[in-house]
C-alpha positions as CSV (number, residue, x, y, z in Angstrom):
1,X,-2.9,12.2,12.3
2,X,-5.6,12.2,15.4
3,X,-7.5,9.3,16.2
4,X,-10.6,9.8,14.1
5,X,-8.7,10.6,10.7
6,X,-6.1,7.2,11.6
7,X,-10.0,5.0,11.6
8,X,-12.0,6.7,8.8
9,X,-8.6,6.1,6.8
10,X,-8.7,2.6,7.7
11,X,-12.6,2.8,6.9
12,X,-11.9,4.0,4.0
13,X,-9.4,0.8,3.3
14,X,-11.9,-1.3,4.0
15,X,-14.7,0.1,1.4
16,X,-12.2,-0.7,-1.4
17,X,-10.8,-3.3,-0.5
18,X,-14.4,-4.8,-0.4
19,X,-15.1,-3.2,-3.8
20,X,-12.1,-4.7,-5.3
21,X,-12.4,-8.2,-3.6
22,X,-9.2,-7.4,-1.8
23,X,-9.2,-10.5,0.2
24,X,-5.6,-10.1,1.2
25,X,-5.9,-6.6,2.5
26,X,-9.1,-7.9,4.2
27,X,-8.0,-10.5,6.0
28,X,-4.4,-8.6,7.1
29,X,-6.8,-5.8,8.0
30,X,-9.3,-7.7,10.5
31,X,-8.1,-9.4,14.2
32,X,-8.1,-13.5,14.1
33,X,-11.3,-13.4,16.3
34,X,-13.6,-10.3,14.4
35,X,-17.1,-10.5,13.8
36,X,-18.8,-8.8,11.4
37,X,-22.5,-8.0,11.9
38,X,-25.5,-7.0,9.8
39,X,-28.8,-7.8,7.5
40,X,-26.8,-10.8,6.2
41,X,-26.2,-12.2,10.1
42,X,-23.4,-12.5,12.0
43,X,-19.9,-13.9,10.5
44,X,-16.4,-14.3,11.7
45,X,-13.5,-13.7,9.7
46,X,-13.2,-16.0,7.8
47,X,-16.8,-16.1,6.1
48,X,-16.3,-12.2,5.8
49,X,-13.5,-13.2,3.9
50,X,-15.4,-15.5,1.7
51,X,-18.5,-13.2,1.3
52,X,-16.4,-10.6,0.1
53,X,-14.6,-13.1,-2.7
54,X,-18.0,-12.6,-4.8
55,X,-19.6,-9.7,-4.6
56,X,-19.7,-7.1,-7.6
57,X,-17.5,-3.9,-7.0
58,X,-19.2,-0.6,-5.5
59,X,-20.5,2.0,-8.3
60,X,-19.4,4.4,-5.1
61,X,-20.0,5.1,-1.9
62,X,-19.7,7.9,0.3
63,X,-19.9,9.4,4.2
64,X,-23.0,10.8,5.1
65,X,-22.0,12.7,8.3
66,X,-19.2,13.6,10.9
67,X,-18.1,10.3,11.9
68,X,-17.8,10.1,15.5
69,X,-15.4,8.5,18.1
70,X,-15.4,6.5,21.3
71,X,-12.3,5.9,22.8
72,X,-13.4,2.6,25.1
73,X,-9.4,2.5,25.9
74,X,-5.6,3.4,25.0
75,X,-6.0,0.3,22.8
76,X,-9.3,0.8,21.4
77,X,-12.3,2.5,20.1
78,X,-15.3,2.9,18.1
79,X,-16.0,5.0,14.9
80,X,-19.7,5.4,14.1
81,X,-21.3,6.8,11.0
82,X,-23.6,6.8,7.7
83,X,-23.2,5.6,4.5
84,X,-24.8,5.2,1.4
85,X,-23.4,2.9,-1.4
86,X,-24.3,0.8,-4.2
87,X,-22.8,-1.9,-5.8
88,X,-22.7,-2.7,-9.3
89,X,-26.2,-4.4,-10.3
90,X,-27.4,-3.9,-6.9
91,X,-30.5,-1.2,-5.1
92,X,-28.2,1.6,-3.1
93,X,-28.3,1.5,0.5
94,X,-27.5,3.7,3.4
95,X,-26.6,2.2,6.8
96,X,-25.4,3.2,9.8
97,X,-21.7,1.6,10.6
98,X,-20.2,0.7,13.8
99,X,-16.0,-0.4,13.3
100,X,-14.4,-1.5,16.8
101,X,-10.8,-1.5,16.7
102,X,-8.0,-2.8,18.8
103,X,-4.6,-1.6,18.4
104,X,-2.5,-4.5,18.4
105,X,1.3,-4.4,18.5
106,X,1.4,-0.7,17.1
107,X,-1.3,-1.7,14.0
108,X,-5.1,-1.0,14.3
109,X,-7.0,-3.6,13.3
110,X,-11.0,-4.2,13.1
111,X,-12.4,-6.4,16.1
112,X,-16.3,-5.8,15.4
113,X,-17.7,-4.1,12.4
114,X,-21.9,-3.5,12.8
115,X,-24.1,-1.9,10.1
116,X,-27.8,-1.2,10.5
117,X,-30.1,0.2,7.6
118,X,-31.5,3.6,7.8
């Protein structure tokens, strides 16, 4: 698996895990010191953790475009890309995402996740 497919895989993790309130796979899947950045402000990991205890599960969601990646080093890189989703009693959205990862001890995590509306 290149480096693109291991991070939209990982991505792809993190959408359900948020949809099912997956706090454990959430929290084993972010570094101690992430931030997590958006319309809602920015929160470390542990209010991300909390934020996603309560919110309604997605009706779906799905990649817009070719993700893109920048390899910053060895250890770490960027995916960027659009998505739209909607969550249950909730207006869809599309935003463009951001995920920074760092591979720690042989594991990718997520350092910094952005997403900006289109």
């Amino acid at each position: 698996m290149d480096l693109k497919e291991t991070l939209m895989a990982l991505e792809e993790k993190f959408w359900q895990a948020s949809s099912a309130a997956n706090v454990g796979l959430i929290q084993s899947y972010l570094t101690n010191d992430a931030l997590t950045v958006g319309t809602f402000g920015v929160l470390d990991k542990r209010t991300t953790i909390e934020v996603n205890k309560d919110q309604p599960p997605f009706l779906f969601w799905h990649i817009e475009n070719e993700p893109q990646v920048l390899q910053l080093t060895e250890d770490s890189a960027v995916i960027i890309y659009t998505a739209t989703a909607q969550r249950q009693g909730r207006d869809q959205f599309t935003v463009v995402i951001s995920s920074t990862y760092v591979n720690r001890g042989g594991l990718w995590k997520l350092a910094f996740h952005h997403q900006t509306p289109v």
